[in-house]
N, C-alpha and C positions, 0 to 999 in steps of 0.2 A: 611560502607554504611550509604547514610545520610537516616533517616528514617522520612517519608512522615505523617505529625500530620493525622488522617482516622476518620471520623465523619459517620454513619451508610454508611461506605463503600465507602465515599467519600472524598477528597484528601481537603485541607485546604490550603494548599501550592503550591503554582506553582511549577512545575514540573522543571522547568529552574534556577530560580532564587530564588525560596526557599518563595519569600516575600506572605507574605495575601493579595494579591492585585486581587484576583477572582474575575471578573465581569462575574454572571453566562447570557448567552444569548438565547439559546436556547436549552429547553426541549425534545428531539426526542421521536419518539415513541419507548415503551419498544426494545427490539428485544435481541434473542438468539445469541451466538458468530457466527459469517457466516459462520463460513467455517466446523461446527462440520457435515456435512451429514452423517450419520449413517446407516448401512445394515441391519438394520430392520426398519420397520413404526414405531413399538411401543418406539424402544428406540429414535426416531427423536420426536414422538411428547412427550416424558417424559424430556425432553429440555427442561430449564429453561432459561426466557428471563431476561433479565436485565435493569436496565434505562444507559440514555446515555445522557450528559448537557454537552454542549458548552461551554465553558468559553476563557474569554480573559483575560491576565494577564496587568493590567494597567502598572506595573513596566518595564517587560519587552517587552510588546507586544505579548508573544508567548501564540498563541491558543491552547487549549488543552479540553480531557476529563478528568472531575474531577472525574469520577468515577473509584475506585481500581477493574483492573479485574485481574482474575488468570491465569497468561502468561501459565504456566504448561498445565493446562487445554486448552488453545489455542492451541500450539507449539509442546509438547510431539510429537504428532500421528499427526502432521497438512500434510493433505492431499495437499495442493498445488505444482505442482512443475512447476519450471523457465520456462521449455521449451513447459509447454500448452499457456502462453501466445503468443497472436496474434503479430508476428514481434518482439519480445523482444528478441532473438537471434542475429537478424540482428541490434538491437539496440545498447546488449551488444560489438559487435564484432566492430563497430563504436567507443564504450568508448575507451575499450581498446588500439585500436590501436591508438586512440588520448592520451590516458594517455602516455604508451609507447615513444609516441613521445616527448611530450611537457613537460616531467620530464625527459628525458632522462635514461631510464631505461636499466639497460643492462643485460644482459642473469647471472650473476652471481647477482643481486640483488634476496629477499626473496619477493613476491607478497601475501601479507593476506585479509582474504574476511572474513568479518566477517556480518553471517545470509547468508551462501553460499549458501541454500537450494541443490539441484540437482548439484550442480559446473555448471553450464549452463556459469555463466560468469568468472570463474577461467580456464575454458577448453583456452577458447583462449590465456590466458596467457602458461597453460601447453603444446597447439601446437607451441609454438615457441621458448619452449629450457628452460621456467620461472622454478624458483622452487616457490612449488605454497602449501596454505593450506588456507580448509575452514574452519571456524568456525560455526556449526548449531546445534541447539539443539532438532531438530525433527530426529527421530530413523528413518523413513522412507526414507527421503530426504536423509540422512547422508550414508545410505548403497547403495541409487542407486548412490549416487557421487562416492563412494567410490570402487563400482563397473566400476564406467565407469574412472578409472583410476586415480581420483581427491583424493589426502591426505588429510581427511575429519578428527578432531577433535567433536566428538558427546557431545558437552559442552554448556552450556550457555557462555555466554563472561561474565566471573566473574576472582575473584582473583588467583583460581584457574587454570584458565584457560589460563592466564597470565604467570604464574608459569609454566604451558605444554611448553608454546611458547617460554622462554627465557631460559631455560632449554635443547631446543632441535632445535632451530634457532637460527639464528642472527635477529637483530632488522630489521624490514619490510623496504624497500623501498617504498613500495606502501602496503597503508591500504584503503580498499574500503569497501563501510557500501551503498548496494544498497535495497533501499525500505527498509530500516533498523531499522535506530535509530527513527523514529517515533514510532518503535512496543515496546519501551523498555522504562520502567517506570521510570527512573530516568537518565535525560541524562546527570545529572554532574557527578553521579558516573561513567557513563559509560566514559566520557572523564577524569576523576583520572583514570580511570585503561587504559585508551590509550596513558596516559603521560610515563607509564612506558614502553611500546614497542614501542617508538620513538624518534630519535636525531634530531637536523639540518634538515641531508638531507632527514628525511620520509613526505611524504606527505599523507595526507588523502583525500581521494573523496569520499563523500557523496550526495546521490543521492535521492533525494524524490518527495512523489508528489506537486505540486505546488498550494496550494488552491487559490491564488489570482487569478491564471489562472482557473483550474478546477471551482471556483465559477460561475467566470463570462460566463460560458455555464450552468450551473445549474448542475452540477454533484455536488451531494450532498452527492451522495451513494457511497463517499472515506472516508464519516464518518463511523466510526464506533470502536469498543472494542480494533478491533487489533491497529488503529491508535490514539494513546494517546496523540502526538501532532503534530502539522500543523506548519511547520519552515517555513519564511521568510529571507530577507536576513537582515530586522532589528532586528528580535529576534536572528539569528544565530550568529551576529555581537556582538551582547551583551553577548553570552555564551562563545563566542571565548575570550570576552576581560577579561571577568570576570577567564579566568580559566587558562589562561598563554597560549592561543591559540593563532591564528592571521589569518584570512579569507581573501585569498590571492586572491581571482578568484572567480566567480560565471557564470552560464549561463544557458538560458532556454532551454530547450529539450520538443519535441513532442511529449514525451509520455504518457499514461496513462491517457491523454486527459489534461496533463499538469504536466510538471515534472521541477526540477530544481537540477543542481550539486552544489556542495558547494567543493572547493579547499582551504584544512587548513594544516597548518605548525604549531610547535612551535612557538610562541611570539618570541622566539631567534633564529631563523632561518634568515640566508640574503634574503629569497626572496622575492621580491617586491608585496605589492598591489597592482594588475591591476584596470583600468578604471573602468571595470567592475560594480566591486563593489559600487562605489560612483554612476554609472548612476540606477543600480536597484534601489537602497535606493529610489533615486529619483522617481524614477517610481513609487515605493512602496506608498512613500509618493502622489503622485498626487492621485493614486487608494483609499487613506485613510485607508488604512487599520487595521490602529490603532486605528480606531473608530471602535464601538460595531455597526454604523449605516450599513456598510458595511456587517455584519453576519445577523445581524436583516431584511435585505431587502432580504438577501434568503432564510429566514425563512417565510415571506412573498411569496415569491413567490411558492416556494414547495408548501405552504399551499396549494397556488390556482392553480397549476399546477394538486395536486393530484386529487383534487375535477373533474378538466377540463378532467382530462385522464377517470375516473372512468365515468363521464356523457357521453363522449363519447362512452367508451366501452356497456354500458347501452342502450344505442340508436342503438347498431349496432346485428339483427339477426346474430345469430350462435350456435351450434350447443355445442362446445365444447373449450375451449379456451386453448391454451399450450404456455408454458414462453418459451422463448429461451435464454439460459444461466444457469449455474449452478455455481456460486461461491460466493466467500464472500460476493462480492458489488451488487448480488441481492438479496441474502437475506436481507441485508440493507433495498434496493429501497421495497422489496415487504411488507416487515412489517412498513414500514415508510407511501406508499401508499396504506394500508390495502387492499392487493388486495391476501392474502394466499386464501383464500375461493371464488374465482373464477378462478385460474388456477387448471387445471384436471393434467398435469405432465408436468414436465421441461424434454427439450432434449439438447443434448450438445456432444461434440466431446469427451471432457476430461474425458480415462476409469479408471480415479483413481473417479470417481461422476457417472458414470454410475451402475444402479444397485442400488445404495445410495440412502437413502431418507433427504429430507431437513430437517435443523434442526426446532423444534415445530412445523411448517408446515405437516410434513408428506408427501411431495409430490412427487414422484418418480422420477427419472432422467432417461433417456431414450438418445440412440444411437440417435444423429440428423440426419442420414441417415432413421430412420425409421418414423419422423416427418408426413410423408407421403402430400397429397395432396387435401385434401377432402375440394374442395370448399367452403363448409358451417360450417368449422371451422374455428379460428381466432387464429390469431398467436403473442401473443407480445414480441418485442426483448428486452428482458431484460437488454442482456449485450450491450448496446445501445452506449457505446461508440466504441464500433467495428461494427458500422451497416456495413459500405463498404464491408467487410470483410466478416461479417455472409452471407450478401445478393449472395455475389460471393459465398459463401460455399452451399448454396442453391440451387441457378441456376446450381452448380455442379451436384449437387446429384434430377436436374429437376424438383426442388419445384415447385407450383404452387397454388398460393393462397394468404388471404389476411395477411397484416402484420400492427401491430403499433408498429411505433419508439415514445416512450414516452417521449423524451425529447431530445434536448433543450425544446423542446416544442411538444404536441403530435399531432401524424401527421397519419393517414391512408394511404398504399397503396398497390397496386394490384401487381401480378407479374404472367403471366399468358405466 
C-alpha cells in the first residue's frame, strides 16, 4: 500500500499521482460524514463535523479532497441502499444490457462489482444466466444482497480480498466500479490490486459523477467526505497511462444530475481507443478545467446563491419550514447553506432514514406521506436534483402548498 504523507489529517500528496502539486481551492464549511443519521437525537447531535478543501492537482489535473476521512467509520453500517435512488434501477438495467452487448459477454463469463451495495445492479446480470459477485464492505447492504439472491463478499477490495476472488473464480469478464472509486482513498492502489484479477479480455466500467457537468448547474452538494476525488477524462487518462491501464471509451450519462463511464482494458489488450475519448479531452479542454478559475467561480457562486436562498426564505411568512430529502448530499447542501437551524424535520420516502435523526443537526426524518398540507408552512426540496420526481411524489400523496427548489437557482412555487 502506498501510504499518503498526513499533515494534521490532511493528505500532501495527490491521491493519483502521488506528486506535491495541491493547489488548495476551496474551503467548505465544516460538516459531519452525510450519511451517519442516528436513532437517537442525542447520538446525531454528538457528531463530529469535520473540514473539507478542494484541491486540484497541477500534475495531473485530478480534483480531490485533501482531507483523511475514516472510510470504516463511513461504510461499516452505511445506511444507503441502490434501490431508494429515484430511476437508478432503470439506469442500472440500461448499463448492463449495453455492457453485455458491446463486450460481448457470454453466460459462462464471471461478472464482479466491486462497492455492490444491495446487488441492485449485479441482479440483472444474475436474471440472465451471469455468474455474478459483489464486493461491499457495509454489513447491512451486504446481507440484504445476499438475501435477495446476489453472492455478496462482505470485504473491502484489499489484498485480501483478491486472494477470496482468485482462489474461488476465474478472472472477471466484466469489472464494474459504480459511484465507486471516487469513495476510495488511494486510487493507484486500488488499480495494483485490479491488475491482478485481469487479462486481455477483462474490461472494467467505471462509473462516476461528472463534476464538469454537475458544476455547471451548481450542484455543489456531490462534494463531500465520501467523495475523495472528482475524475475527468484528462485525469483518468493519466492514471490509466501511468499504471499499465489504457482508457478505451468514455460517455456521458444523465445521471445523478451528471455522470460519466469510463471503459479500461490492460495497456496490453487489442482493443482499440474510440473517438470518444479524444473528443471529451476536447470538450474538457474548452470548459478549462484544468484551471483552478473554473472551481473558484463556483465557489463564488454558492457563496451568493446561499445568501440569495437564505434572504428569500427570510422574506417569506410561515409557520414552520420542513426540508424534503434525507441523504448524504443534503446534509452537505444544509451545513454548507447554514440553514440546520431553520428546518423543524426532514421527510422522505427512504424507511432505512425514517425515524433517524440527521447527523449534528438533530433533525428528525419523517414518512413524506405524513408531510401533510398546512398552507402556512413552507417546504424546501432539498434533494433538488430530483424536483420532477419529488413534485409527482407529492401531488400523489395530494400535497398542497408552497415549495423552494434552491437551486440551480432559488425559485418559489405554489402547488395547490
Amino acid at each position: 500500500m502506498i501510504v499518503l504523507e498526513v499533515l494534521v489529517n490532511e493528505i500532501l500528496n495527490c491521491r493519483g499521482c502521488q506528486e506535491t502539486s495541491l493547489d488548495k481551492i476551496w474551503r467548505l464549511t465544516d460538516s459531519p460524514y452525510g450519511d451517519l443519521f442516528k436513532s437517537s437525537k442525542i447520538e446525531a447531535l454528538a457528531i463530529e463535523s469535520f473540514p473539507m478543501t478542494l484541491a486540484l492537482c497541477s500534475s495531473c489535473s485530478l480534483l480531490q479532497i485533501t482531507q483523511v476521512t475514516d472510510v470504516k467509520e463511513q461504510y461499516d453500517f452505511y445506511l444507503y441502499n441502490s434501490k431508494v435512488t429515484n430511476g437508478l434501477n432503470n439506469f442500472y438495467s440500461q448499463i448492463a444490457n449495453r455492457l453485455i452487448i458491446e463486450n460481448d459477454i457470454s453466460k459462462n463469463d464471471f461478472v464482479l462489482d466491486i462497492g455492490s451495495n444491495d446487488g441492485s445492479f449485479l441482479s440483472h446480470f444474475r436474471d440472465q444466466g451471469f455468474t455474478v459477485l459483489g464486493i461491499e464492505p457495509a454489513k447491512t447492504c451486504s446481507t440484504i444482497a445476499t438475501a435477495n439472491g446476489i453472492s455478496t463478499f462482505n470485504s473491502y477490495f484489499d489484498s485480501l480480498c483478491v486472494e477470496y476472488i482468485l482462489q474461488n473464480y476465474k478472472i472477471p469478464k466484466l469489472i464494474s466500479l459504480n459511484y465507486t472509486l471516487a469513495n476510495l482513498p488511494d486510487i493507484k492502489e486500488i488499480l495494483i490490486l485490479l491488475k491482478n484479477i485481469m487479462n486481455d479480455g477483462s474490461v472494467l466500467s467505471i462509473i462516476t459523477g461528472y463534476h464538469p457537468d454537475q458544476f455547471s448547474v451548481n450542484m455543489f452538494d456531490y462534494i463531500g467526505h465520501d467523495h475523495l476525488t472528482y475524475l475527468t477524462v484528462k485525469s483518468m487518462s493519466k492514471l490509466c497511462f501511468t499504471n499499465g491501464f489504457k482508457l478505451i471509451d468514455v460517455s456521458r450519462v444523465e445521471h445523478k444530475g451528471g455522470s460519466i463511464q469510463f471503459m479500461v482494458t490492460l495497456d496490453s489488450s487489442k482493443r482499440q481507443i474510440q473517438s470518444s475519448v479524444s473528443q471529451l479531452l476536447q470538450r474538457e479542454e474548452w470548459l478549462r478545467i484544468s484551471d483552478r478559475s473554473f472551481y473558484s467561480d463556483l465557489k463564488f457562486r454558492i457563496e451568493n446563491l446561499s445568501q440569495e436562498l437564505r434572504e428569500m426564505i427570510n422574506t417569506i411568512s410561515f409557520n414552520r419550514l420542513h426540508g424534503i430529502g434525507a441523504s448524504i448530499s443534503t446534509t452537505y447542501f444544509l451545513n454548507q447553506f447554514e440553514l440546520n437551524s431553520y428546518i423543524d424535520n426532514l421527510f422522505d420516502d427512504d424507511k432505512n432514514k425514517i425515524g433517524k435523526f440527521a447527523p449534528r443537526s438533530g433533525i428528525e426524518v419523517l414518512p413524506l406521506e405524513k408531510i401533510g398540507s398546512k398552507l402556512e408552512d413552507l417546504n424546501l426540496i432539498l434533494a433538488w436534483q430530483h424536483t420532477s420526481k419529488i413534485i409527482s411524489r407529492l401531488k400523489e400523496i395530494k400535497f398542497k402548498g408552497r415549495l423552494i427548489i434552491p437551486l440551480p437557482k432559488p425559485k418559489l412555487i405554489e402547488i395547490y
